[in-house]
Backbone as CSV, one residue per row, in Angstrom:
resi,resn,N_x,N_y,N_z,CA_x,CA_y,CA_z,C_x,C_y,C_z
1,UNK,-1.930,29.228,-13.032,-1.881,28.072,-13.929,-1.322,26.849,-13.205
2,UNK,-0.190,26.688,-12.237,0.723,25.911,-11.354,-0.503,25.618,-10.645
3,UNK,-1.653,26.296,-9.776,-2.612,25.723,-8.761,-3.246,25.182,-9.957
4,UNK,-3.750,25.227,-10.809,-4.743,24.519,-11.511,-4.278,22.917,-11.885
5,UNK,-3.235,23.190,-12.256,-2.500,21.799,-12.821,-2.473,20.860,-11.521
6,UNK,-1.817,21.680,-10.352,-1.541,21.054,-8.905,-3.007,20.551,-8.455
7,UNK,-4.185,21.113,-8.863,-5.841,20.632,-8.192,-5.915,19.615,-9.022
8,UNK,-5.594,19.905,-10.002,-6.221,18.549,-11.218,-4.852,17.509,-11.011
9,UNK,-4.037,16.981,-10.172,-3.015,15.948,-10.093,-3.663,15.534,-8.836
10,UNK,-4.344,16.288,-7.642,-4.380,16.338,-6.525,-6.064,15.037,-6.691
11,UNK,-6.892,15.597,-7.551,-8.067,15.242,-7.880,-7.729,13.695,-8.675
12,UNK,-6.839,13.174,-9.191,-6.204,12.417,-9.843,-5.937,11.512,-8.856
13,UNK,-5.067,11.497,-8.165,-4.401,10.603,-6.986,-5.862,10.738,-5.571
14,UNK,-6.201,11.491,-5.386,-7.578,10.967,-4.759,-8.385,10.250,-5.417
15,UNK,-8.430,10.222,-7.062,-9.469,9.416,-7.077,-8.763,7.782,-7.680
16,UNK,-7.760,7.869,-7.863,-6.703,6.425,-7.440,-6.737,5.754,-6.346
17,UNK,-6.606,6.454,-5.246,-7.195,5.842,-3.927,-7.959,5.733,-3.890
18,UNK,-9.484,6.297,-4.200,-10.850,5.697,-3.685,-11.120,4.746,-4.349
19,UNK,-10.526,4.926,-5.658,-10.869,3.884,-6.697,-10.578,2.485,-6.085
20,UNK,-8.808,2.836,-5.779,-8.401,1.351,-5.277,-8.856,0.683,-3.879
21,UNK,-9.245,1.624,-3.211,-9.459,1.066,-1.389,-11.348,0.668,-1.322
22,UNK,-12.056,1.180,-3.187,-13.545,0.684,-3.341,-13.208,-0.088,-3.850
23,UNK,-12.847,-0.409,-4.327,-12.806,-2.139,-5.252,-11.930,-2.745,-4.895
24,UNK,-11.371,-2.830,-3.673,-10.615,-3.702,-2.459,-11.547,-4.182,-1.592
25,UNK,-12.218,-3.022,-0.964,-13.093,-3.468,0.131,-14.218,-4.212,-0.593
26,UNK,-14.671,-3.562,-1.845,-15.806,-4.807,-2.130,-15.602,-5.939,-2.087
27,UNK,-14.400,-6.076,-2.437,-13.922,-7.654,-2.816,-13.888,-8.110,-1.769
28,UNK,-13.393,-8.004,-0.483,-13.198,-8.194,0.866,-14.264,-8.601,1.021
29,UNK,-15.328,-7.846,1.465,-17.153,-8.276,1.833,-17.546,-9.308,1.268
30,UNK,-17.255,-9.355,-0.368,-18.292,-10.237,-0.558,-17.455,-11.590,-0.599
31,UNK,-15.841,-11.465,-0.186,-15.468,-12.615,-0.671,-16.244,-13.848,1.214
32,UNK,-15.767,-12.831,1.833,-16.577,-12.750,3.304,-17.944,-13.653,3.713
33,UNK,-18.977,-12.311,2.685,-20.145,-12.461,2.966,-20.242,-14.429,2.254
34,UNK,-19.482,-14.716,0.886,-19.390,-16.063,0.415,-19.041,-17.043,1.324
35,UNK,-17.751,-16.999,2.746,-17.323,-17.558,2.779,-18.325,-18.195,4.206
36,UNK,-19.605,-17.031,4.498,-20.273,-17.065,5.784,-21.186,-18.024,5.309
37,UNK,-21.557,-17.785,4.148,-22.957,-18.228,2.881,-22.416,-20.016,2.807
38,UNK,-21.404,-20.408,2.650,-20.901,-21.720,1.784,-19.695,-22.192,2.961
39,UNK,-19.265,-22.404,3.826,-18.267,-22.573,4.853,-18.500,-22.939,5.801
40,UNK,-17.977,-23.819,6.598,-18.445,-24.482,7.666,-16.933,-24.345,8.737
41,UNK,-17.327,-24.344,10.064,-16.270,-23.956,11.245,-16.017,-25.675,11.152
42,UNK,-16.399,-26.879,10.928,-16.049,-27.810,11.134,-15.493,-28.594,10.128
43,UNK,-15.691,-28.043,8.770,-15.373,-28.857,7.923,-14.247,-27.666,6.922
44,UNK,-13.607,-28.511,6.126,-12.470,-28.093,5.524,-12.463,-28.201,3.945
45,UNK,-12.281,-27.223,3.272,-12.688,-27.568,1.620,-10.917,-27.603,0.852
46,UNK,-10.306,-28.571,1.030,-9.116,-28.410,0.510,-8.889,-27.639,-1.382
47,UNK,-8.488,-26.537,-1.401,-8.126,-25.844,-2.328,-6.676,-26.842,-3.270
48,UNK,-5.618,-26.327,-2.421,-4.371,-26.872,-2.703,-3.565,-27.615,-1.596
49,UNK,-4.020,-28.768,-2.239,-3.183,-29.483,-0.875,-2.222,-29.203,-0.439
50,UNK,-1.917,-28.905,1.274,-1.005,-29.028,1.616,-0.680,-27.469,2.124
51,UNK,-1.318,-26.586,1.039,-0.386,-25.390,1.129,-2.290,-24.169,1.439
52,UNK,-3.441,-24.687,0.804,-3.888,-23.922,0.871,-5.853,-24.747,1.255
53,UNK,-6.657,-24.478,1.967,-8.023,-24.991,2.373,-8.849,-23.553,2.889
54,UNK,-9.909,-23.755,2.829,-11.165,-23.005,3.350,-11.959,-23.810,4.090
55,UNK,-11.342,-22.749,5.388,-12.133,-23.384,6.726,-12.919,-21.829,7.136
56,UNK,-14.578,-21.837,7.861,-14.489,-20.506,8.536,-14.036,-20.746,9.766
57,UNK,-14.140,-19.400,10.002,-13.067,-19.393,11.631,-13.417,-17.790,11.920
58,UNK,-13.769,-17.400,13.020,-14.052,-15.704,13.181,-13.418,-15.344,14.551
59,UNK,-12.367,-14.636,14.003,-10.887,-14.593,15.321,-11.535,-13.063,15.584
60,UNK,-10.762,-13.376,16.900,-11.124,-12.069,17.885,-9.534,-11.667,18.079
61,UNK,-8.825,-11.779,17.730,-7.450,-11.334,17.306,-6.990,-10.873,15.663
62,UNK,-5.446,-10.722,16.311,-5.407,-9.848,15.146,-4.388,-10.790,14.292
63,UNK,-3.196,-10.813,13.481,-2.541,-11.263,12.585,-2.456,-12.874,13.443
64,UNK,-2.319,-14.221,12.863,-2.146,-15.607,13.426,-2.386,-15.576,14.903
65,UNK,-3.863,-14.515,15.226,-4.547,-14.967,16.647,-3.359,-14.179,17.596
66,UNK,-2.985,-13.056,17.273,-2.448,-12.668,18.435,-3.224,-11.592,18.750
67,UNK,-3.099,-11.317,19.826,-4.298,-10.069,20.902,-5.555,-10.625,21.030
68,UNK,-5.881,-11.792,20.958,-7.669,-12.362,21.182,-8.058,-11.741,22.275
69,UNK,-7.301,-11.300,23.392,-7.923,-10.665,24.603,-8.334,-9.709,24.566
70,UNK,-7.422,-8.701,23.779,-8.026,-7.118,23.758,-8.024,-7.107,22.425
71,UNK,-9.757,-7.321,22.201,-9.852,-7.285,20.488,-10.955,-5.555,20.799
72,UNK,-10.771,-4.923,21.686,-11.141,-3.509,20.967,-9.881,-2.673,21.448
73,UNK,-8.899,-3.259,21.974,-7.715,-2.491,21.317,-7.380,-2.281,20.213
74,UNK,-7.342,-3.562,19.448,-7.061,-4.256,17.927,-8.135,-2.958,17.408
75,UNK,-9.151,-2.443,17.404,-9.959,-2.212,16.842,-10.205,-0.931,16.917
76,UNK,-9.618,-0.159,17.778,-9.275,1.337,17.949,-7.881,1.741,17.274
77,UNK,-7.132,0.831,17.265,-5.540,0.945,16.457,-6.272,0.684,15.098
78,UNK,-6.976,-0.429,14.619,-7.035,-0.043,13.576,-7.828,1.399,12.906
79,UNK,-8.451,2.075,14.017,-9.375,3.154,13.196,-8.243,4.403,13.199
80,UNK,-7.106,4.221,14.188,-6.019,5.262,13.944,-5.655,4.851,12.984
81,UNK,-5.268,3.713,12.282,-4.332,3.618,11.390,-4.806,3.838,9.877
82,UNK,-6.889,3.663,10.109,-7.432,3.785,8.922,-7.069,5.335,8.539
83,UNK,-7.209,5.927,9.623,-7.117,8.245,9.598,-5.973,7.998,8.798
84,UNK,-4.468,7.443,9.191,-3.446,8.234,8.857,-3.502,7.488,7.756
85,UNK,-3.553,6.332,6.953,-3.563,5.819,5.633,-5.012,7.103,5.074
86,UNK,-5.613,7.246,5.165,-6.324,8.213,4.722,-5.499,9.895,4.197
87,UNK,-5.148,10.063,5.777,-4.676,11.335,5.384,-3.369,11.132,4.930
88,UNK,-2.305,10.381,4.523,-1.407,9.781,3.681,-1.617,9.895,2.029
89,UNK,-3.102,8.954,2.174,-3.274,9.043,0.631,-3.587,10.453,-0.448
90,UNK,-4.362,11.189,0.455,-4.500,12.485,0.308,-3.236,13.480,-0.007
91,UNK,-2.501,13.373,0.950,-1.077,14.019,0.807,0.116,13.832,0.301
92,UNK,-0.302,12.650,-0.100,1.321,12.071,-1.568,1.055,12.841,-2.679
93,UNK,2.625,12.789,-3.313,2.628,13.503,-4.549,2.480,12.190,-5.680
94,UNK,2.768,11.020,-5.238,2.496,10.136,-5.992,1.516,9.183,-6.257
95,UNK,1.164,8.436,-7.446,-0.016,7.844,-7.744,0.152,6.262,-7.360
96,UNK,1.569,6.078,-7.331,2.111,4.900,-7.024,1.653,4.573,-5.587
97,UNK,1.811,6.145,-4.672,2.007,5.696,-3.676,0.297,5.455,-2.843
98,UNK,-0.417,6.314,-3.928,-1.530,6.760,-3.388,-2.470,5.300,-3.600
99,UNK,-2.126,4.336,-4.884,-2.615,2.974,-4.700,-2.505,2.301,-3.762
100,UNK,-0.861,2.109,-3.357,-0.682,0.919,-2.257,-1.406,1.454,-0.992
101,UNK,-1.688,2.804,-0.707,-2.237,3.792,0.308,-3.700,3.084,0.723
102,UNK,-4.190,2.896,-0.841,-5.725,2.662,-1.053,-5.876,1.644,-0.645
103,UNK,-4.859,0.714,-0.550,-5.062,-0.916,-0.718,-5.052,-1.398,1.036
104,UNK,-3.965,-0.616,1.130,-4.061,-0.926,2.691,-5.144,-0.431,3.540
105,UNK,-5.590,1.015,2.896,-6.734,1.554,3.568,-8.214,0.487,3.637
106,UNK,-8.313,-0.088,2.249,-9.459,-1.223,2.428,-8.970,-2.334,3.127
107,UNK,-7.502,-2.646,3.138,-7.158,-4.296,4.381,-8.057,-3.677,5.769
108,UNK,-7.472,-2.413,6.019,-7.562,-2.131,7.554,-9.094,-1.727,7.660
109,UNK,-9.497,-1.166,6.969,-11.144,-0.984,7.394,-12.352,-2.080,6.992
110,UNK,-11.818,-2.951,6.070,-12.006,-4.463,5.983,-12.180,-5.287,6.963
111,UNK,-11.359,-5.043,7.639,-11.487,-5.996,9.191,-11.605,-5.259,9.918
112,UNK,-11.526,-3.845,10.064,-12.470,-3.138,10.908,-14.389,-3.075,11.090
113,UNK,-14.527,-3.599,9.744,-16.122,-3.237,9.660,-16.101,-4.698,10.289
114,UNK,-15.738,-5.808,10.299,-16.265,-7.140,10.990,-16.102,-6.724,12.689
115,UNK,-15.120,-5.858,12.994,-15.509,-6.062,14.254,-15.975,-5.407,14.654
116,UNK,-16.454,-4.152,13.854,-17.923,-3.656,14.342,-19.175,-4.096,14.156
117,UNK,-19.581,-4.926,13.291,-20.554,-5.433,12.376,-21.085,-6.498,13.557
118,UNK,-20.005,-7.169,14.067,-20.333,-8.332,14.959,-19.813,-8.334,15.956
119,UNK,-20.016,-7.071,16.838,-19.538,-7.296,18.098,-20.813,-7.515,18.916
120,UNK,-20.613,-7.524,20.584,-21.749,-7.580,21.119,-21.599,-7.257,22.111
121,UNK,-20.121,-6.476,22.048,-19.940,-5.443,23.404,-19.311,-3.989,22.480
122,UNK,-18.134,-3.665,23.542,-17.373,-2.195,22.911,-16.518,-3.168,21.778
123,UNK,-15.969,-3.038,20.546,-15.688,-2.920,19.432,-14.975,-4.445,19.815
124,UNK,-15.675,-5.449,20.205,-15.058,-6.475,19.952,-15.634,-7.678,19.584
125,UNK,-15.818,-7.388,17.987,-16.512,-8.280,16.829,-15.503,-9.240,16.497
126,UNK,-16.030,-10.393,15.787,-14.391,-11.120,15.429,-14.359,-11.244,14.167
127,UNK,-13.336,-11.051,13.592,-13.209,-11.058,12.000,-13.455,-12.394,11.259
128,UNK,-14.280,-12.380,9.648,-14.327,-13.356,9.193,-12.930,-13.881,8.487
129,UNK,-12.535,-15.057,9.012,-11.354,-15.486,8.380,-11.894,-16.999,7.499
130,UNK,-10.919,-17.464,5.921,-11.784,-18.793,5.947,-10.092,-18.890,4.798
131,UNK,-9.217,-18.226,4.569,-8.618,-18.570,4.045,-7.040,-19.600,4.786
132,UNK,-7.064,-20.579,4.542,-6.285,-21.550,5.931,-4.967,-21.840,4.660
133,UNK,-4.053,-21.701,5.723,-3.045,-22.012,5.192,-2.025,-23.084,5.752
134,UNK,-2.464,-23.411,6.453,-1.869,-24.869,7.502,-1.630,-23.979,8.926
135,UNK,-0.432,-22.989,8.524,0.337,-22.534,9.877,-0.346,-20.957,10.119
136,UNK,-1.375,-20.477,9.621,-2.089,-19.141,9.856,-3.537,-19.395,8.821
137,UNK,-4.473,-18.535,9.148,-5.668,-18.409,8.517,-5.800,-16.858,8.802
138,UNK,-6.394,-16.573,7.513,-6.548,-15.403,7.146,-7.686,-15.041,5.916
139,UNK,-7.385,-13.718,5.668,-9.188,-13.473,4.533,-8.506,-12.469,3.776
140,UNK,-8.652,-12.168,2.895,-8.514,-11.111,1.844,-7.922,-9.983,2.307
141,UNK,-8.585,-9.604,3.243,-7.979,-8.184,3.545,-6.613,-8.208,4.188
142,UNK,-6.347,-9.365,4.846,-4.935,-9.446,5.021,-3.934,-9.678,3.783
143,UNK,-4.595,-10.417,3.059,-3.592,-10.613,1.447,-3.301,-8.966,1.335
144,UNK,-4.664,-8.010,1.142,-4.059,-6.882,1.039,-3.277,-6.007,1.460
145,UNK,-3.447,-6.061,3.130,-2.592,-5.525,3.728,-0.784,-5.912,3.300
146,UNK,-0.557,-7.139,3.620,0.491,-7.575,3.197,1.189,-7.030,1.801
147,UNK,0.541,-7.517,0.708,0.377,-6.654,-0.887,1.391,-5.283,-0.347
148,UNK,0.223,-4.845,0.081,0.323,-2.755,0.042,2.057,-3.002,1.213
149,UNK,2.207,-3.624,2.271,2.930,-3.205,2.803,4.173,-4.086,2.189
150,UNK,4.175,-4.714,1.172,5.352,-4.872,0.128,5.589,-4.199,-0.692
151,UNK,4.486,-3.629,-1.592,5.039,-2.651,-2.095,5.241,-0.955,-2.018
152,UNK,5.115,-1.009,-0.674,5.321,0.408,0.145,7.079,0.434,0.612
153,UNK,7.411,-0.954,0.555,8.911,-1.133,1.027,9.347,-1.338,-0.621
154,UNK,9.080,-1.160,-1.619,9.640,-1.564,-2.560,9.568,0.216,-3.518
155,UNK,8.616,1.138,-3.118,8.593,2.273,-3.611,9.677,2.807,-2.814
156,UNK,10.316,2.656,-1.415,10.992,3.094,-0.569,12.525,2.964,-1.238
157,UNK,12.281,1.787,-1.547,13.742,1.247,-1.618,14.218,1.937,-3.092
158,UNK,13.207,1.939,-4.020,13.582,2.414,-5.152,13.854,3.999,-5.041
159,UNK,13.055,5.022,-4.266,13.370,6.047,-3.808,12.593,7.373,-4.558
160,UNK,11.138,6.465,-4.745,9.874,7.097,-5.508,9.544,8.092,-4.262
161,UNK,9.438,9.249,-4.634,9.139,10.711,-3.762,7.884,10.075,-2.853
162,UNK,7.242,10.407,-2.278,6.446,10.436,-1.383,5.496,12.191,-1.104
163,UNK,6.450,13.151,-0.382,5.736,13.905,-0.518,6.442,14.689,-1.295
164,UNK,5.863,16.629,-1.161,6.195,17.585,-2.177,7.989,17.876,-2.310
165,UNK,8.295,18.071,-0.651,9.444,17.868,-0.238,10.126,16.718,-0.738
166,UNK,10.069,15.261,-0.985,10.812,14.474,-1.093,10.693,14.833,-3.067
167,UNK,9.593,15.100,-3.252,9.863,15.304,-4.821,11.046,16.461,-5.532
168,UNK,10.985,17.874,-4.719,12.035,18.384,-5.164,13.046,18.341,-4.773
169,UNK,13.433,17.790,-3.385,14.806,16.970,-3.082,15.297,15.908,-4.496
170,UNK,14.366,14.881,-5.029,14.825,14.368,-6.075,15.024,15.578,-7.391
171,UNK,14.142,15.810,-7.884,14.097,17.066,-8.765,15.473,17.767,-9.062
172,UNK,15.433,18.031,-7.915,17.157,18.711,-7.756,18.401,17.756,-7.328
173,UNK,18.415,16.638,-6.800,19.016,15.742,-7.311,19.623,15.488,-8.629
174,UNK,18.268,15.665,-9.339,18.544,15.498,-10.912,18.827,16.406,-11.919
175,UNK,18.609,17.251,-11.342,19.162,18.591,-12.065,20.499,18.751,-11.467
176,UNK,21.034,18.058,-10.489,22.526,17.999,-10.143,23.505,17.428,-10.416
177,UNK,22.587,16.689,-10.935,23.403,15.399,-11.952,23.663,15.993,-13.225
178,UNK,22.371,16.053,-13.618,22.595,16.649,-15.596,23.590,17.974,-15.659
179,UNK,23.351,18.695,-14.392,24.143,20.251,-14.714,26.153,19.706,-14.959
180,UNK,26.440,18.591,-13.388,27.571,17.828,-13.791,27.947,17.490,-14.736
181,UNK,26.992,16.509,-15.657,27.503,16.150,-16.426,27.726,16.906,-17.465
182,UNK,26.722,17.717,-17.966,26.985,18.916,-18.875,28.475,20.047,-19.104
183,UNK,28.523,19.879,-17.131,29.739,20.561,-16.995,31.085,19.618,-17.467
184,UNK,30.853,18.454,-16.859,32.478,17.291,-17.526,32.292,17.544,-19.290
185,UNK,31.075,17.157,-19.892,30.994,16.945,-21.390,31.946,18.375,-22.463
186,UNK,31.307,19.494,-21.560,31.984,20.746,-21.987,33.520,20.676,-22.039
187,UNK,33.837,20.237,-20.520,35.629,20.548,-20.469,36.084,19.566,-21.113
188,UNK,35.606,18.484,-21.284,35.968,17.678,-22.404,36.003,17.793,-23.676
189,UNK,34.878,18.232,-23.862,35.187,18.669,-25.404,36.319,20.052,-25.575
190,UNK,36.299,20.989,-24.449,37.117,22.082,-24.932,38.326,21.621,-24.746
191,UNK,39.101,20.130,-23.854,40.017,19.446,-24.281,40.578,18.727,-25.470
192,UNK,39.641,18.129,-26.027,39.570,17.535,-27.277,39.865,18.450,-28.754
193,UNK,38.874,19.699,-28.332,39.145,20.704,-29.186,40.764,21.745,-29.414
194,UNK,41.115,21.395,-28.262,42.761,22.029,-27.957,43.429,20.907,-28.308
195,UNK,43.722,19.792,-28.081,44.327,18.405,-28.775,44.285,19.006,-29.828
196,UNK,43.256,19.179,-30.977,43.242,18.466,-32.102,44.078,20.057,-33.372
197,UNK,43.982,21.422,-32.476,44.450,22.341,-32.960,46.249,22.172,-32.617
198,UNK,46.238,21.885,-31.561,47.702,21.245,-31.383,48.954,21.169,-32.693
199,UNK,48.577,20.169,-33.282,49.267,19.297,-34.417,49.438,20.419,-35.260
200,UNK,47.838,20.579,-35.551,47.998,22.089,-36.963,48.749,22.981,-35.979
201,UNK,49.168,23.368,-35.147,50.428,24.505,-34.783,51.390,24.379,-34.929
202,UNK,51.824,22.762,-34.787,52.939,22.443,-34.979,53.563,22.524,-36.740
Protein backbone atom coordinates (compact mmCIF):
# COMPACT_ATOMS: atom_id res chain seq x y z
CA UNK A 1 0.00 0.00 0.00
CA UNK A 2 3.25 2.50 1.13
CA UNK A 3 4.75 1.66 -2.73
CA UNK A 4 1.51 2.54 -4.24
CA UNK A 5 0.94 5.82 -2.49
CA UNK A 6 4.97 6.44 -2.90
CA UNK A 7 4.40 5.75 -7.18
CA UNK A 8 1.41 7.92 -7.22
CA UNK A 9 3.45 11.12 -5.24
CA UNK A 10 6.46 10.11 -7.40
CA UNK A 11 4.10 10.39 -10.71
CA UNK A 12 2.79 13.74 -9.16
CA UNK A 13 6.07 15.69 -8.76
CA UNK A 14 7.26 14.38 -12.23
CA UNK A 15 4.51 15.61 -13.73
CA UNK A 16 5.00 19.20 -11.84
CA UNK A 17 8.22 19.35 -13.43
CA UNK A 18 7.38 18.59 -16.91
CA UNK A 19 4.52 20.59 -16.55
CA UNK A 20 6.62 23.51 -15.32
CA UNK A 21 10.03 23.21 -17.46
CA UNK A 22 6.97 22.75 -20.79
CA UNK A 23 5.39 25.81 -20.29
CA UNK A 24 8.72 27.62 -19.45
CA UNK A 25 10.46 26.58 -22.41
CA UNK A 26 7.52 27.40 -24.63
CA UNK A 27 7.44 30.67 -23.43
CA UNK A 28 11.18 31.06 -23.93
CA UNK A 29 10.95 30.10 -27.88
CA UNK A 30 8.35 31.91 -28.76
CA UNK A 31 9.09 34.91 -26.73
CA UNK A 32 12.57 34.44 -28.91
CA UNK A 33 11.20 33.32 -32.04
CA UNK A 34 9.01 37.20 -31.55
CA UNK A 35 11.89 38.94 -30.68
CA UNK A 36 13.90 37.50 -34.13
CA UNK A 37 10.35 38.21 -36.10
CA UNK A 38 9.93 42.18 -34.78
CA UNK A 39 13.65 43.39 -33.43
CA UNK A 40 16.30 44.95 -34.87
CA UNK A 41 20.36 44.67 -33.73
CA UNK A 42 20.35 48.46 -34.48
CA UNK A 43 17.49 49.90 -33.22
CA UNK A 44 16.04 50.07 -29.67
CA UNK A 45 12.24 49.84 -28.64
CA UNK A 46 12.23 51.61 -25.24
CA UNK A 47 9.78 49.61 -22.87
CA UNK A 48 10.53 51.55 -19.56
CA UNK A 49 12.65 54.21 -19.64
CA UNK A 50 15.67 54.09 -18.21
CA UNK A 51 15.35 50.76 -16.57
CA UNK A 52 14.06 48.52 -19.36
CA UNK A 53 14.30 48.42 -23.88
CA UNK A 54 14.29 45.66 -26.55
CA UNK A 55 17.24 45.50 -28.49
CA UNK A 56 18.26 42.00 -30.44
CA UNK A 57 21.62 41.01 -29.70
CA UNK A 58 22.78 37.07 -30.10
CA UNK A 59 25.74 36.59 -27.49
CA UNK A 60 28.10 33.88 -27.78
CA UNK A 61 28.61 34.11 -24.03
CA UNK A 62 27.13 33.35 -21.15
CA UNK A 63 25.54 35.63 -18.15
CA UNK A 64 26.50 39.85 -19.13
CA UNK A 65 28.87 38.38 -22.09
CA UNK A 66 31.17 36.51 -20.06
CA UNK A 67 32.96 33.35 -21.80
CA UNK A 68 32.27 34.72 -25.58
CA UNK A 69 35.45 32.73 -26.34
CA UNK A 70 34.57 29.35 -25.29
CA UNK A 71 30.91 29.34 -26.10
CA UNK A 72 30.96 25.34 -26.46
CA UNK A 73 32.29 25.16 -23.13
CA UNK A 74 29.25 27.31 -22.03
CA UNK A 75 27.35 24.72 -23.88
CA UNK A 76 28.57 21.36 -22.64
CA UNK A 77 28.24 22.77 -18.87
CA UNK A 78 25.06 23.61 -19.70
CA UNK A 79 23.98 19.98 -20.94
CA UNK A 80 25.66 18.70 -17.50
CA UNK A 81 23.73 20.91 -15.65
CA UNK A 82 20.46 20.20 -17.78
CA UNK A 83 21.15 15.91 -16.53
CA UNK A 84 21.52 16.88 -12.93
CA UNK A 85 18.43 19.45 -12.76
CA UNK A 86 16.72 16.55 -14.44
CA UNK A 87 17.81 13.87 -12.30
CA UNK A 88 17.15 16.31 -9.20
CA UNK A 89 13.70 16.83 -10.26
CA UNK A 90 13.00 13.23 -10.42
CA UNK A 91 14.46 12.54 -7.00
CA UNK A 92 12.91 15.20 -4.61
CA UNK A 93 10.43 14.39 -2.20
CA UNK A 94 9.04 17.73 -2.78
CA UNK A 95 6.65 19.48 -5.20
CA UNK A 96 7.99 22.78 -4.19
CA UNK A 97 11.16 21.71 -5.02
CA UNK A 98 10.39 19.80 -8.10
CA UNK A 99 8.85 23.30 -9.71
CA UNK A 100 11.77 25.55 -9.14
CA UNK A 101 13.74 22.18 -10.56
CA UNK A 102 11.43 22.54 -13.69
CA UNK A 103 11.98 26.13 -14.09
CA UNK A 104 15.53 26.10 -14.12
CA UNK A 105 15.56 22.98 -16.21
CA UNK A 106 13.70 25.10 -19.12
CA UNK A 107 16.27 28.46 -18.33
CA UNK A 108 19.17 26.00 -19.03
CA UNK A 109 17.96 24.04 -22.01
CA UNK A 110 16.39 27.31 -23.30
CA UNK A 111 19.62 28.65 -24.12
CA UNK A 112 20.95 25.50 -24.77
CA UNK A 113 18.69 24.82 -27.83
CA UNK A 114 19.95 28.44 -29.33
CA UNK A 115 23.29 27.31 -29.27
CA UNK A 116 22.64 24.39 -30.91
CA UNK A 117 20.01 25.64 -33.25
CA UNK A 118 22.57 28.27 -34.52
CA UNK A 119 25.80 27.20 -34.40
CA UNK A 120 28.04 26.69 -37.36
CA UNK A 121 30.73 24.87 -35.78
CA UNK A 122 30.98 22.39 -32.43
CA UNK A 123 28.16 23.80 -30.09
CA UNK A 124 28.87 27.34 -30.56
CA UNK A 125 25.48 28.99 -31.49
CA UNK A 126 24.79 32.37 -29.87
CA UNK A 127 21.85 32.89 -27.80
CA UNK A 128 18.86 35.07 -28.63
CA UNK A 129 18.98 37.92 -26.20
CA UNK A 130 16.56 41.22 -26.77
CA UNK A 131 15.66 41.93 -23.25
CA UNK A 132 18.18 45.22 -22.38
CA UNK A 133 18.42 46.51 -19.30
CA UNK A 134 21.00 49.37 -19.59
CA UNK A 135 23.90 47.45 -17.62
CA UNK A 136 23.13 43.58 -18.99
CA UNK A 137 20.80 42.11 -21.73
CA UNK A 138 19.20 39.11 -21.39
CA UNK A 139 15.91 36.82 -22.60
CA UNK A 140 13.52 34.93 -20.62
CA UNK A 141 15.27 32.09 -19.85
CA UNK A 142 17.59 33.92 -17.77
CA UNK A 143 14.57 35.68 -15.83
CA UNK A 144 14.01 31.99 -15.19
CA UNK A 145 17.00 30.81 -14.24
CA UNK A 146 17.41 33.59 -11.76
CA UNK A 147 13.46 33.01 -10.49
CA UNK A 148 14.30 29.15 -9.80
CA UNK A 149 17.71 29.99 -8.27
CA UNK A 150 15.87 32.41 -5.71
CA UNK A 151 13.64 30.38 -4.81
CA UNK A 152 15.83 27.30 -4.39
CA UNK A 153 17.74 29.59 -1.71
CA UNK A 154 14.53 30.48 -0.14
CA UNK A 155 13.18 26.61 0.17
CA UNK A 156 16.78 26.14 1.74
CA UNK A 157 16.60 28.68 4.11
CA UNK A 158 13.16 27.81 5.25
CA UNK A 159 14.35 24.14 5.61
CA UNK A 160 11.69 22.42 3.12
CA UNK A 161 13.11 18.60 2.88
CA UNK A 162 14.60 18.01 -0.35
CA UNK A 163 15.19 14.41 -0.35
CA UNK A 164 13.70 11.11 1.48
CA UNK A 165 16.50 11.46 4.01
CA UNK A 166 16.12 15.14 4.65
CA UNK A 167 12.27 14.43 5.03
CA UNK A 168 12.55 12.00 7.92
CA UNK A 169 15.36 13.87 9.54
CA UNK A 170 12.53 16.64 9.73
CA UNK A 171 9.72 14.08 10.50
CA UNK A 172 11.56 13.15 13.47
CA UNK A 173 12.56 16.43 14.31
CA UNK A 174 8.98 16.86 14.82
CA UNK A 175 8.03 14.12 16.50
CA UNK A 176 10.86 15.34 18.93
CA UNK A 177 9.41 18.22 19.58
CA UNK A 178 5.68 17.12 20.17
CA UNK A 179 6.94 13.94 22.28
CA UNK A 180 8.85 17.04 24.57
CA UNK A 181 6.33 18.87 24.82
CA UNK A 182 3.81 16.27 25.73
CA UNK A 183 6.39 15.19 28.18
CA UNK A 184 6.72 19.06 30.02
CA UNK A 185 2.60 19.36 29.64
CA UNK A 186 2.28 15.98 31.70
CA UNK A 187 4.80 16.93 34.60
CA UNK A 188 3.07 19.95 34.71
CA UNK A 189 -0.03 19.05 35.09
CA UNK A 190 0.95 16.18 37.62
CA UNK A 191 2.45 19.38 39.44
CA UNK A 192 -0.53 21.37 39.38
CA UNK A 193 -2.51 18.36 40.33
CA UNK A 194 -0.29 17.86 43.67
CA UNK A 195 -0.58 21.81 44.42
CA UNK A 196 -4.08 21.77 44.36
CA UNK A 197 -4.58 18.39 46.72
CA UNK A 198 -2.11 20.10 49.00
CA UNK A 199 -4.54 22.62 50.80
CA UNK A 200 -7.37 19.83 51.06
CA UNK A 201 -4.60 17.90 53.31
CA UNK A 202 -4.03 20.52 55.16
Amino acid sequence: MSNHIEAGRLRVRVAVFACVAVAALAIDQITKALALAHLSETQSVRVIPGLLSLRLVHNPGASLGMGAGATWLISLFAMAASVVLLVMGVRTVSTRWSALLGLAFAGAVGNLIDRIAYADGFLNGKVVDFLDYGWSIGNVADIFLMAAGIGIVVLIFLGVPFSQKELDEHNARIAAGASGTSGTSTVSGASDASDAEEPAAR
